[in-house]
N, C-alpha and C positions, 0 to 999 in steps of 0.2 A: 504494500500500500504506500504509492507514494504523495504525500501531501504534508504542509506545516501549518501551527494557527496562525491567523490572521495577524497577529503582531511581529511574526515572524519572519514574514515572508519578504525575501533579498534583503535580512539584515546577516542571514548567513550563506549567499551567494555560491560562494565556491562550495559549499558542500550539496547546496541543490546541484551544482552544474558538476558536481564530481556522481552525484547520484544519479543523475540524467545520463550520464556521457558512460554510466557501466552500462546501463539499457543497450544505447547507440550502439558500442564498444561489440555486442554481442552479431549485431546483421551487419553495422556500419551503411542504414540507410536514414532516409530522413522525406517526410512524406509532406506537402503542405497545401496540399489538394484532395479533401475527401472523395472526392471523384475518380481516385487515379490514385489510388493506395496501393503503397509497395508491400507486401506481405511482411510482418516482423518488423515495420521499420515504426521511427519516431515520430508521430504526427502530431503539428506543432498548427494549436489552434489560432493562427493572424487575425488580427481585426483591423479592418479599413474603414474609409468612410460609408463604402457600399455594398458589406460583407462583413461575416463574424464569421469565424472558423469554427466557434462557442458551439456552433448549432450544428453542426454535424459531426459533434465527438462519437454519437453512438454510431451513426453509417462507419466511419473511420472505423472501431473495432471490429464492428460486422463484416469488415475490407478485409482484416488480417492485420491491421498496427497492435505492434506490439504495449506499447506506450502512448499517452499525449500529455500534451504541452498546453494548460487552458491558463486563463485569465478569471473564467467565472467561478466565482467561489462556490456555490450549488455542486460542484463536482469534488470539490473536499472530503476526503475521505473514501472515495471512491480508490478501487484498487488499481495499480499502474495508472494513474492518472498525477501530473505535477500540476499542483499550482502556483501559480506565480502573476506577480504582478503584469508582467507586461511578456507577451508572447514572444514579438519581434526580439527584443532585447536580449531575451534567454537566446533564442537560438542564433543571434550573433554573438552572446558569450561563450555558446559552446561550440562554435565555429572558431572563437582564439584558443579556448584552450585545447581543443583537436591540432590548431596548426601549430603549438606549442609542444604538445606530443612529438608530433610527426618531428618537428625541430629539423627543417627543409630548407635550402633558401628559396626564398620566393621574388620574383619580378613583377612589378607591377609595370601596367600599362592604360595612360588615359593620354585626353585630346580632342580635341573639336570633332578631326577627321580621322579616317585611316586604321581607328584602332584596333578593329575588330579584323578587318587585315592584317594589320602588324601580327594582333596578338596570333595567327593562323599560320603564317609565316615564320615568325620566332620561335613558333611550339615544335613546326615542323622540322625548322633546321636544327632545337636545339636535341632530337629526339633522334638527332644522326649521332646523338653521345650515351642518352642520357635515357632513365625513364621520368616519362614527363607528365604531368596533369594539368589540364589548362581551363579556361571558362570554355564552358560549351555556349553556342551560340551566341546571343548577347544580355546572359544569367551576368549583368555586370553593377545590377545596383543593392541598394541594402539587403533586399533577399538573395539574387542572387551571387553574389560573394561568398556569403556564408554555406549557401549551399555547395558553389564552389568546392569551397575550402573543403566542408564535411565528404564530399567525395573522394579526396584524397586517400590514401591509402599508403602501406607500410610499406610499400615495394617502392614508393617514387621517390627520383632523386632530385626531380625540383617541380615548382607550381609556377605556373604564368598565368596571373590575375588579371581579368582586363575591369579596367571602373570607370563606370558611366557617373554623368550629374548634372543637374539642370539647376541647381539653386549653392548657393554657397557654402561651404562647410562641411558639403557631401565626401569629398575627395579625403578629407583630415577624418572621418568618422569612420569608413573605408581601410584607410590605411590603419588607426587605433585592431580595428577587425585582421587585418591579415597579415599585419607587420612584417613590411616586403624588406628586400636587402638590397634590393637593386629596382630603378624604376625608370622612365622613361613618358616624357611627351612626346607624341605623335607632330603635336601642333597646338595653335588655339586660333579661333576666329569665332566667325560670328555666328552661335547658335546657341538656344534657348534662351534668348535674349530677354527674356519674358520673366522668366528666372534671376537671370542674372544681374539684367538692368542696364549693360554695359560691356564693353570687348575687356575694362578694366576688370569688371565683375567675375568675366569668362578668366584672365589669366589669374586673379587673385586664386580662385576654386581651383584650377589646375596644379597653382604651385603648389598647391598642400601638400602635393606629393613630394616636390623639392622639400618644402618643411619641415618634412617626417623624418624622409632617407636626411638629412643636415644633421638633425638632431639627435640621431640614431649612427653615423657617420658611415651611409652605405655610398651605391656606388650607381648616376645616375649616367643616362646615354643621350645625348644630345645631337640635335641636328644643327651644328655649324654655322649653317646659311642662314639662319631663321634668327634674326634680331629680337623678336618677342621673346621667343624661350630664354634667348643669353640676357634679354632684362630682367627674367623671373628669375633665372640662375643667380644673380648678382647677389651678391650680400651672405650668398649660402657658402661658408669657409671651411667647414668641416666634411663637406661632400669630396668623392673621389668623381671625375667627371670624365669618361671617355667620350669624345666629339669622332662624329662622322659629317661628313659633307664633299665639299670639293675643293676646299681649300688645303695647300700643301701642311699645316698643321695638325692635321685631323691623326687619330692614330688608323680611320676608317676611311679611305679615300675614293669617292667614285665617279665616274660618268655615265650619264642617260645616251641612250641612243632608239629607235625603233627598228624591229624587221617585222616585217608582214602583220600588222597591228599588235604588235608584243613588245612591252616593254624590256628594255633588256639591258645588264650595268655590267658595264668592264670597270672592276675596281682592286686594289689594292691598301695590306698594311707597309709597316717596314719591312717584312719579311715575309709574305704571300702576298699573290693576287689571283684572281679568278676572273671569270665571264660568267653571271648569271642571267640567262633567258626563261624569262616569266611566261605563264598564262594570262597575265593581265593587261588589260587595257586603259591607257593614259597615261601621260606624263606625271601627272600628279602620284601615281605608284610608285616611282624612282626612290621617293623619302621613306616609299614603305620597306619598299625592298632591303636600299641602303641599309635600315636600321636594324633588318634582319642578319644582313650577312655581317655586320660591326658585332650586334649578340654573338651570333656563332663564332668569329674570329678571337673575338674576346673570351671568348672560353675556350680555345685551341679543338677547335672544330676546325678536320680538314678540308681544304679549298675544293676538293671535287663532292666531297660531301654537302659543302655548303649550296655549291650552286646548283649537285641533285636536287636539293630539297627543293629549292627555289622552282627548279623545272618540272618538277611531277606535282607542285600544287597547283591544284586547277580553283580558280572560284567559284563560290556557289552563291545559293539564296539572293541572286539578282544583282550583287557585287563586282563593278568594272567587269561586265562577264558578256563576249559577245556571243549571240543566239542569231543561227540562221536559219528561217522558215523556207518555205516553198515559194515564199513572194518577195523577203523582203530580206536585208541585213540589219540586227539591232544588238545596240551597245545598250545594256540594261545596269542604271545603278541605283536601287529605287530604295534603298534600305534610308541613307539620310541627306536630305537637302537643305543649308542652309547656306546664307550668301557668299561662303567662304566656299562650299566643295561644287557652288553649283556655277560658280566663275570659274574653278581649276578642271571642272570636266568640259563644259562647256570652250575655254582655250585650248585643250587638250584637242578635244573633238575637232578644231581649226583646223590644227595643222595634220588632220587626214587627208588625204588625196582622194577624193571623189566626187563626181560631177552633179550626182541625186542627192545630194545631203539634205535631212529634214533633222527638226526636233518635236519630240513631245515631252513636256514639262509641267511638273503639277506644283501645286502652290508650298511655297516656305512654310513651317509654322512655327509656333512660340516664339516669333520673334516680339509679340508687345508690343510696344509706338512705334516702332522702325521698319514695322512689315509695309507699309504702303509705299516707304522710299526705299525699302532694300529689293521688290518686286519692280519697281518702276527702273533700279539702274540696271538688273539684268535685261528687263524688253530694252535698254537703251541699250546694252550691249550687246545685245542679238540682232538689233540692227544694224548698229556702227561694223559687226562681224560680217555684213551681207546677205545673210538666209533673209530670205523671199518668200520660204516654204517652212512655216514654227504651227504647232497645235499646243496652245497651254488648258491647261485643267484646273480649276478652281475658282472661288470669288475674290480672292486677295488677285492673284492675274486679269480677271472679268473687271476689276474694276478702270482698267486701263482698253477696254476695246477698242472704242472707238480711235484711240489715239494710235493704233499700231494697223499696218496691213497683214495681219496674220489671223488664225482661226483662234474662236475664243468659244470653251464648254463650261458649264455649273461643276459636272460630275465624270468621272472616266465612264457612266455606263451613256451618257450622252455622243461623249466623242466615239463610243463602238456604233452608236447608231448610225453615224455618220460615218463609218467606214462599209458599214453593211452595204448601203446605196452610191460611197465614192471609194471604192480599194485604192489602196494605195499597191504599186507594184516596182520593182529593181530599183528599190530606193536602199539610202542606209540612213539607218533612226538613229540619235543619241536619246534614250529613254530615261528621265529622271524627275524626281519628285520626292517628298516626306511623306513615309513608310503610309500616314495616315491618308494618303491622297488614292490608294490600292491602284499602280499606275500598271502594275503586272496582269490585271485582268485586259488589256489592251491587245497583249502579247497573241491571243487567237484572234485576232483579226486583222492583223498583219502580216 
């Protein structure tokens, strides 16, 4: 029976989260969807604005959980039942003291753009050493971290965290949870602006990561060229700092090039270099890449291994990933759009060589006061670009129609109707939008 009284409860912490974590200890699962219960595992009852997890402790046992995790007191005394004050909180304390256990080095990784890249890339190449654990898909905010982390296992010899955030303080809450040793910005620009308030807001929330590894004195990976990181870097004295880019200082040295829509980096340290040829599409990948093959060099990963890894990963889930139909050629990167990755694909996408070039493009979000002018500079830069032939999706784009010669829809199921009655044919699409714009239902009627 597990439960304490009421006056109890998280004044002795570590002994609930050492009593919980024997449960865990025994399947090493972790359940937080009554819908979708792991047999044996810990089911940890969340509560949101517009859900309680409270309400389905008994479906949960009837699943197979071996354990749960409630908030509501009414379950007190109940057998294999914890209570505790705050659901969330527990199972991010028992996500630090599992990553305490395991006693791993961990990588973190966050950024505007690219991270969910990097982090696929870095796990890839560092997995030509190592056994590895990484975020699955984009498990990258207060839930999933923790459940991250709980996934871990006694056989691996290092974790790569990736951490999302949209409002401040998120990154520093993150890192207290998974206490990385090595960490890395992708980048910063302008996105969840809504959140943040500010590009000052976006790099403050990033650097948390720099704040943590400083004060902790780990060891952070920098991209060179990019003047905003080396401002957030400033001031942090006790970090170890390996720089990649292109400048002759770097201990990670490289160049972009293309063949046949593939990005691909002829690069070099003091004493390797290599040729890595990607699966991906854009110039804007060059920094993803970079940061991967600097990871693996940095850890004495060898140079043909590096730039296997680099070449047998293919993208997925609609990431810089070209698709070709029976009618049409499309560059699909529909996971996240805001003004900063939708000017780097959109540049990117320039310097293709092709005669049919179109775009379809769905609306920014969370950008707050700045969505009506960060909307209006990309139609202005998709003009000043030359296309004659753009279809955008949304009412932040809608509200600029009449000023553009281009097509203009409320909804993606709008713009299919209007493919049904106008196909398009031997065109090449650059496809992009915010994941919430659903720009991939597009993809059959093309």
């Amino acid at each position: 029976m597990y439960s304490l009284p009421v006056g109890r409860l998280f004044n002795f912490t570590n002994f609930m989260i050492e009593e919980i974590y024997k449960v865990f200890e025994k399947s090493r699962l972790v359940s937080t969807d009554s819908r979708v219960i792991t047999p044996n595992s810990v089911f940890f009852a969340l509560k949101g604005d517009n859900f309680d997890g409270n309400q389905f402790v008994d479906a949960a046992f009837e699943a197979g959980c071996a354990a749960a995790v409630v908030s509501d007191k009414k379950y007190r005394g109940r057998e294999n039942v914890f209570v505790v004050n705050d659901t969330l909180e527990t199972l991010q304390q028992l996500a630090n003291y599992h990553r305490r256990k395991l006693n791993i080095p961990i990588l973190a990784i966050t950024g505007t753009n690219g991270k969910t890249t990097t982090k696929e890339l870095v796990s890839a190449v560092l997995a030509k050493k190592f056994r590895i654990s990484y975020t699955s898909g984009n498990k990258n905010n207060h839930i999933g971290v923790p459940l991250t982390l709980l996934s871990m296992n006694r056989t691996v010899d290092m974790g790569v965290v990736e951490m999302g955030a949209n409002h401040p303080g998120e990154i520093a809450t993150l890192c207290k949870i998974a206490e990385p040793n090595y960490g890395i910005i992708t980048n910063v620009g302008k996105a969840h602006l809504e959140g943040f308030g500010s590009i000052e807001g976006v790099m403050k929330t990033k650097g948390e990561l720099y704040d943590y590894l400083d004060a902790h004195e780990g060891t952070v990976f920098i991209n060179d060229d990019n003047d905003l990181l080396k401002k957030i870097l400033s001031g942090h004295d006790k970090l170890k700092v390996v720089r990649y880019g292109k400048g002759k200082d770097c201990f990670c040295r490289g160049v972009y090039s293309e063949y046949a829509y593939q990005t691909t980096v002829t690069w070099e340290t003091d004493s390797v270099s290599g040729f890595s040829k990607s699966n991906l599409i854009g110039a804007y990948n060059f920094e993803n890449i970079l940061a991967a093959i600097t990871i693996g060099a940095h850890f004495d990963i060898h140079p043909t291994a590096i730039d296997g890894a680099i070449s047998d990963y293919f993208p997925k889930n609609n990431r810089s990933q070209m698709t070709k139909t029976s009618r049409n050629t499309l560059i699909l990167d529909l996971y996240n759009a805001n003004p900063t990755s939708m000017r780097a694909a959109i540049s990117s996408y320039n310097s293709i060589n092709d005669d049919y070039k179109s775009l379809i493009l769905g609306d920014m979000l969370e950008l707050g006061k700045e969505s009506e002018a960060e909307h209006k500079a990309v139609l202005e830069f998709i003009r000043e670009s030359g296309y004659t032939n753009a279809y955008f999706v949304g009412k932040n784009f809608g509200m600029f129609a009449k000023d553009y010669p281009y097509m203009f829809f409320d909804s993606v199921d709008d713009l299919n109707k209007y493919f049904v009655t106008n196909p398009e044919k031997s065109k090449m699409f650059l496809v992009k939008g915010s994941r919430g714009m659903r720009l991939e239902k597009v993809v059959d009627y093309l």
